[in-house]
Structure formats: C-alpha cells, structure tokens
C-alpha positions in Angstrom: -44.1 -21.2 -7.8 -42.1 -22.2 -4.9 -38.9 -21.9 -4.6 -36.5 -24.6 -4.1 -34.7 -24.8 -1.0 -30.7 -24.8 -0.9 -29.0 -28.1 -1.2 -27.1 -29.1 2.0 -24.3 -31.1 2.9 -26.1 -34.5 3.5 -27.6 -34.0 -0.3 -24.1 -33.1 -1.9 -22.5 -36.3 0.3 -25.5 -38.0 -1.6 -25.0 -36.6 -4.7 -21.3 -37.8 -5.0 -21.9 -40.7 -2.7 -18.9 -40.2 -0.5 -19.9 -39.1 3.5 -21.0 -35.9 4.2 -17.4 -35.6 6.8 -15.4 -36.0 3.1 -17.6 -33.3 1.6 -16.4 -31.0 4.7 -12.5 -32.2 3.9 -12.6 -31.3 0.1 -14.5 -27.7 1.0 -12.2 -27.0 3.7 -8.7 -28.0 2.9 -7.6 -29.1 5.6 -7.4 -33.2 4.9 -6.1 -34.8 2.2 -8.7 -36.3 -0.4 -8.0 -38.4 -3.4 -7.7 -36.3 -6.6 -11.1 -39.1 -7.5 -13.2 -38.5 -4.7 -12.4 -34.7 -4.6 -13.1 -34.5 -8.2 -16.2 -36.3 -7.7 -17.6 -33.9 -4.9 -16.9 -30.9 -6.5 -18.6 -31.7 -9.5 -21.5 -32.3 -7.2 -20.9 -29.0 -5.3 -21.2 -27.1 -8.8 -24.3 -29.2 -10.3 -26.1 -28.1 -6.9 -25.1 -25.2 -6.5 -24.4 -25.8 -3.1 -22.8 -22.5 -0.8 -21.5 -23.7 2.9 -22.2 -21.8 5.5 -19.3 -19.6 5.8 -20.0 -17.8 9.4 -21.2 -21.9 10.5 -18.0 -23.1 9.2 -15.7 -20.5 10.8 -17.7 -21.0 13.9 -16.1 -24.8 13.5 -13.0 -24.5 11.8 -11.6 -21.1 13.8 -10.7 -19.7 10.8 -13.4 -17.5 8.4 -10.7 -17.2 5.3 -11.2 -13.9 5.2 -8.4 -11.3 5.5 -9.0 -7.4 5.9 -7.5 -4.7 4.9 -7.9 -0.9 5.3 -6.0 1.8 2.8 -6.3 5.8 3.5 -7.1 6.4 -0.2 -8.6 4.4 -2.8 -7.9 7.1 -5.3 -4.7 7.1 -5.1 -3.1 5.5 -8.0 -0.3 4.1 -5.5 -2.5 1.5 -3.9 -4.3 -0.3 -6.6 -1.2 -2.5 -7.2 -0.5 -3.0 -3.3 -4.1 -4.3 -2.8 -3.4 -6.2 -5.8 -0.2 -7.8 -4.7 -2.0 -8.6 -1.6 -5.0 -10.5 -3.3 -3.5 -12.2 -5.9 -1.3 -13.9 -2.7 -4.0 -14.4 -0.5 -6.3 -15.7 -3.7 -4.0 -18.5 -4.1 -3.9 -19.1 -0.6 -8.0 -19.8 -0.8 -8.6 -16.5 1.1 -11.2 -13.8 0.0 -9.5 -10.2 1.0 -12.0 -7.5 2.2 -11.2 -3.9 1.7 -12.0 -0.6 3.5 -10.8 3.0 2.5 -10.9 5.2 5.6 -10.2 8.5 3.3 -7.6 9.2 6.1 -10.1 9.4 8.8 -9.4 7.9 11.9 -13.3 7.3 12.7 -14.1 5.8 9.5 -10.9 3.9 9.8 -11.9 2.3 13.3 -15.0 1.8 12.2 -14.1 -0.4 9.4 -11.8 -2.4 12.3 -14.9 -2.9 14.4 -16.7 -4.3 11.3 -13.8 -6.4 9.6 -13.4 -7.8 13.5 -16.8 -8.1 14.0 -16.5 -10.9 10.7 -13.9 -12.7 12.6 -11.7 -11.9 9.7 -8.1 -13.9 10.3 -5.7 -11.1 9.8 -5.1 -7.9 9.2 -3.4 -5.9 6.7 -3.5 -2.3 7.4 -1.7 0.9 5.9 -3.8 3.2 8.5 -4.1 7.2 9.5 -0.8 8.3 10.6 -1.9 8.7 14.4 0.4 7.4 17.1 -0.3 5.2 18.4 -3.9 4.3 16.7 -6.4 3.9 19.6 -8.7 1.2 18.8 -5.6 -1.2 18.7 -5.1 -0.4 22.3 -7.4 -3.0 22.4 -6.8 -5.4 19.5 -5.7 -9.1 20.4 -2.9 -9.9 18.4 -2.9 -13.3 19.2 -6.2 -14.2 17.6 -6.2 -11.6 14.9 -2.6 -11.0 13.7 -1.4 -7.6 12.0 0.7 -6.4 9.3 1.9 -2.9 8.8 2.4 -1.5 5.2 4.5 1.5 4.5 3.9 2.4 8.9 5.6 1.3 11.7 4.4 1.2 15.3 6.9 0.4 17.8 4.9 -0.2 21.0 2.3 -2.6 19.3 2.6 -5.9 17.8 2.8 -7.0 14.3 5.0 -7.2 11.4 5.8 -4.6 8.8 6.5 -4.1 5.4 8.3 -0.6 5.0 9.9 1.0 1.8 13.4 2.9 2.3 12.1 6.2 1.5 15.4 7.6 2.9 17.7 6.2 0.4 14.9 7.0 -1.9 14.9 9.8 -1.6 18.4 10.5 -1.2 19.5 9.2 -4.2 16.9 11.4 -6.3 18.2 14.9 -4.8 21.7 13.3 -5.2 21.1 13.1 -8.8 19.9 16.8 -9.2 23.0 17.9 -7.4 24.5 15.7 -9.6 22.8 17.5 -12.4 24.3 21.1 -11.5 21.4 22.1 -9.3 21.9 24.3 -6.3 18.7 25.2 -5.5 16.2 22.7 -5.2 12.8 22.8 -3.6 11.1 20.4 -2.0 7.7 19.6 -1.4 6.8 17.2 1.2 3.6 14.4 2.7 2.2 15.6 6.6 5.2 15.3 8.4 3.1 14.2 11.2 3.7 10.8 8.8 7.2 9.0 9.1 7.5 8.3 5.7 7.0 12.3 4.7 9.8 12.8 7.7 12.1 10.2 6.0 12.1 11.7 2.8 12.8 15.2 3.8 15.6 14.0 6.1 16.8 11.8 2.8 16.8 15.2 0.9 18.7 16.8 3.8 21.3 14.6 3.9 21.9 14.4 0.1 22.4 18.5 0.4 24.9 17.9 3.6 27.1 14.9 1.6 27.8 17.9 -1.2 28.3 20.8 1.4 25.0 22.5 0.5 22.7 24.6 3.2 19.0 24.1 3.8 17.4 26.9 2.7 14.0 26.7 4.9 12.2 29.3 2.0 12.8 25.6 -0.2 11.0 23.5 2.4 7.1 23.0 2.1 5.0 20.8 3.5 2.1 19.2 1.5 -0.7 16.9 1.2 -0.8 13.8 -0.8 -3.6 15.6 -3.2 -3.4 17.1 -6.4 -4.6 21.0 -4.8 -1.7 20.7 -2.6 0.9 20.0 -5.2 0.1 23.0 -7.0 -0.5 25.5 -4.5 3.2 25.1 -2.8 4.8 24.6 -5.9 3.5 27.9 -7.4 4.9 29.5 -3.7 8.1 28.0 -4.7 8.2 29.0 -8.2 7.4 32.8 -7.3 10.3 33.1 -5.4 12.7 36.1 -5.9 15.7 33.7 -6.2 13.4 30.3 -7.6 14.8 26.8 -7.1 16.7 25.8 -10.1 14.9 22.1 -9.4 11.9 20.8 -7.4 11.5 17.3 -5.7 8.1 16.7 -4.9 7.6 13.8 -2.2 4.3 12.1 -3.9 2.8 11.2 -7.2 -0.4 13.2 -7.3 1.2 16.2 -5.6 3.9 16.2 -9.0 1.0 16.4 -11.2 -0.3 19.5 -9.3 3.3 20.7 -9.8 3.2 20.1 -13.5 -0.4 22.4 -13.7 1.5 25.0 -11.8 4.5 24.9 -13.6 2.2 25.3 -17.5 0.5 27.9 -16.0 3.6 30.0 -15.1 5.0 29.0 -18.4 8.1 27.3 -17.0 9.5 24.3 -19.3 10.9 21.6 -17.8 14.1 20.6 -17.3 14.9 23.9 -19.4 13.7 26.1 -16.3 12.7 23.9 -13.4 14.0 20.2 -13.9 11.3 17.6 -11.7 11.8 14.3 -10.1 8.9 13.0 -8.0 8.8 10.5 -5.4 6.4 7.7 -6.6 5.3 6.4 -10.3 2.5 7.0 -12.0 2.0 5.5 -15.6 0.8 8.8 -16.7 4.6 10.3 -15.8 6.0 7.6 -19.0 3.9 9.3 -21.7 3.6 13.0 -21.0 6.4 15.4 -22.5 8.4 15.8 -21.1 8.8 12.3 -19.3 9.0 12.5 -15.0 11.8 11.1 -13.4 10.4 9.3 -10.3 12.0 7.2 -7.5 9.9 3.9 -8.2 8.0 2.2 -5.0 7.7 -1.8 -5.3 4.4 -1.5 -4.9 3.0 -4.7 -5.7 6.0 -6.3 -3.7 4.9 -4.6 -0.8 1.4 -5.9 -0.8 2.5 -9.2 -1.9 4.8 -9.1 0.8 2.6 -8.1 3.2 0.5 -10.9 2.5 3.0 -14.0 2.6 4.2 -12.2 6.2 0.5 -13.0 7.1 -0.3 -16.2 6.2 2.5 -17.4 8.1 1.0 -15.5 11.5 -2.6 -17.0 10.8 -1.1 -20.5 9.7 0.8 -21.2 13.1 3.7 -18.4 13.1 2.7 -17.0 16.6 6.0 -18.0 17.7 7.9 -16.3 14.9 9.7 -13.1 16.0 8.6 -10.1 14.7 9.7 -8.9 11.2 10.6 -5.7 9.1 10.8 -6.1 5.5 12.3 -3.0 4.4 12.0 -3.1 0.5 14.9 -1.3 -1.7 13.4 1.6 -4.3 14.7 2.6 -8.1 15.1 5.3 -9.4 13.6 6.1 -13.1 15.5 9.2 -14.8 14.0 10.3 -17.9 13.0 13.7 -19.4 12.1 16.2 -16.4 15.7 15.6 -15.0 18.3 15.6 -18.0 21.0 17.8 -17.1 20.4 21.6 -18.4 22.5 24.8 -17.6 20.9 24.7 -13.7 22.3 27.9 -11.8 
C-alpha cells in the first residue's frame, strides 16, 4: 500500500481556502488573524494532520521556539518543580523547553550546549557545574542566544540570574536553634567549591557571631548533595566525644542520609539531636518526627527564570542586566521543637 504523502502548506491554504501566507500567520503568531479565518485554518491543520517544518520555519522566522535548559541532577527532588516552573511559563508562551541533565559533569554538560546550540534553540536556561568560569561559554554569543542563570552567578559573563538568599536562609535556621537553647550545632555543608554551599556556611557563621558563639571547626563538614554523603559526615559528627546538641544539614537528600545515621545510632530527634535542613522535601511533612526545613521557592525560581528570558529573546537586548534574588521561609515543625539542648 502506499503511503500517503504529508499535507503541505498549499493543501491546508486549500483546505481552509484562505492563502497559504495566512496559513504561515495563524502557525506562527506573529500577525494578527481574525478569530474566523484562524479558526478556520486550524481546523484544517488538525483534519490533515499537517506538521510545519520546524528547522524550515526557524530558518525564516529566526526564531526555532525552543528554549534549553541544562540541570546537574534530575534526581534531585529540588529540580522537578524549577523545570516545571519554567515550562508551564514558556508553554504558555508557545515554546517547547528541552532539557539536559549533565549529572554534574562538565563534559556532559558542554556537550548538551553544543547540541541544544546546534538546534538553534532561542535561549538558555542553565543551573550548570559549579566551575568558574564554565569554558564553553567563553565562546557563547549572547546576543543571539541569550542566558539565564538559576541558583549561579557568574560575574565576568553575560546574562541574567535568578538567585535564592541562601544567606538569610540559612541564617535564620541556625538563629532558631540558638534560639532553641542549642550551643553546639553541626553543620553539614554542599562543595564549597559552589557559592551557594559558601553562602550558607557563612549564613551559619554569622548566626553563631550575632549570639557570641565560637566556630568550632570539629562541627564543620563539608558534603555532597547525595544521600551517602549525608550520612557518612553526620555519623562523624555524632561520634564525637562532646556531640553537637543540633545538626543543620545544607541540602535535602543529604538530611535524609542524616536521618539513616541518626536511627542507626539510636539518637531521637529533637530529644537528642534536634535537625533543620536546608531545602523541602514532601517526604520531611509525613515522617515522625516532622523536619524543619528552610523552604526554596522553587517553582518561582524557574518560573522566574523563564519570564526573565522571554523578555531577552522577545527584544530585551537593551535591558540591563538583572538579579532576582528570591526571599526563602522557614518551616519549623517536629525535628526542631525546643528540648533541654546542652
């Protein structure tokens, strides 16, 4: 049997007799078309089935309606809801968003810039390896490809950003275990090679400086945003001769290695150890006890993120460049109820 041939412009234009220049209007969006006419060709489109040419009509138009993004970790329950934010924007927008994971590799991070490049996607959206700077975008014309930064920051290259204050974040949660009675309190950080991990500890400094408390180095360890790694340095903590009285663990998945280590050293919490972790994870409202977290706007920062980017790849090249720092909250529930902390 042979197979039928895809329908093309000239037969849609036929098929809804309008020309085929008001076909290319309705499918692109970019003149206006009577609510009739428009109507009329897109019931067309859908009874033929009819597909444009996407790379044809980018080749045309300049613009492919594609925007790319690349997230470290698709595993990570924190990035779900910022890839999320940023699609249900850009969906309304009539942009498709393409999506690479680089599992914190900086070759399989560059490799997915060449590609999404290579499609002559219209932006960027990138929360990338913490390398400074990042040396494929040595390279990278801004003008023709604009860039947003999530949750980084990269002074010497182009591009806005959407940041979270993970100082204040992270002050205000070791403020509230001093505030609690605590003393001692570990704390687990990211790679401080990352400025967000740097942030937090310096939040968690300050917080023991406003009340007159010293930083105890033996409290300090640095961590990686993984489950192992949450557990191994909070069982180093907890085996202390003189054990913090509290622990505030920079990351979601690292808490819940905490919470394995803390079970199988038979600690309750807050009784023993009280917990507050920086990032939410729906699992920390339903186990007992509850965790008190310091609560990212995720979905605000990908939404963000995305409206800051339309704006570039809509006519904004003149805009200056923006920040959009985004406030946290802070959740206390079970893990942190004030005990007898010594």
């Amino acid at each position: 049997m042979r197979r039928r041939s895809m329908a093309t412009i000239r037969e849609v234009a036929a098929r809804a007799r309008v020309s085929t220049a008001t076909v290319s209007h309705v499918l692109n969006q970019i003149i206006f078309v009577s609510p009739r006419l428009k109507a009329r060709v897109l019931k067309a489109v859908d009874e033929m089935n009819y597909h444009p040419n996407a790379m044809a009509r980018s080749l045309r138009t300049m613009k492919s309606k594609t925007v790319g993004m690349i997230i470290p970790d698709i595993t990570n329950p924190f990035f779900p809801a910022v890839v999320r934010g940023a699609e249900d924007v850009l969906s309304r927008a009539g942009y498709t968003l393409i999506v690479g994971n680089s599992d914190y590799l900086i070759e399989k991070e560059e490799t997915y810039y060449r590609t999404l490049t290579a499609k002559r996607v219209d932006g960027l959206l990138l929360e990338i390896t913490p390398v400074t700077p990042p040396p494929y975008l040595l390279r990278h014309d801004f003008e023709r490809t604009p860039v947003v930064y999530i949750d980084r920051f990269y002074r010497n290259f182009r591009g806005d950003a959407v940041l979270v204050d993970n100082y204040s974040g992270s002050l205000d949660a070791v403020t509230h275990l001093i505030e609690a009675g605590h003393r001692r309190i570990g704390i687990i950080t990211g790679p401080l090679n990352m400025t967000m991990a740097r942030r937090r500890l310096k939040g968690y400094e300050q917080a023991l400086r406003r009340h007159g408390l010293k930083r105890d180095p033996n409290l300090v360890r640095e961590g990686r945003v993984d489950l192992e790694s949450g557990y191994t340095q909070s069982k180093t903590l907890l085996t202390l001769n003189e054990r913090p009285t509290a622990l505030y663990i920079s990351n979601g998945l690292m808490t819940m290695g905490c919470t394995r280590a803390l079970d199988e050293l038979g600690l309750r919490c807050p009784e023993n150890v009280a917990l507050i972790s920086f990032d939410d994870l729906q699992a920390f409202e339903v186990m007992h006890p509850t965790i008190s977290a310091v609560i990212q706007p995720t979905y605000e920062m990908g939404s963000t993120a995305a409206n800051l980017l339309l704006k570039r790849i809509t006519g904004g090249a003149g805009i200056p460049t923006q920040h959009k720092v985004l406030k946290t909250r802070l959740a206390i529930r079970g893990s942190s109820l004030q005990t007898q902390a010594g």
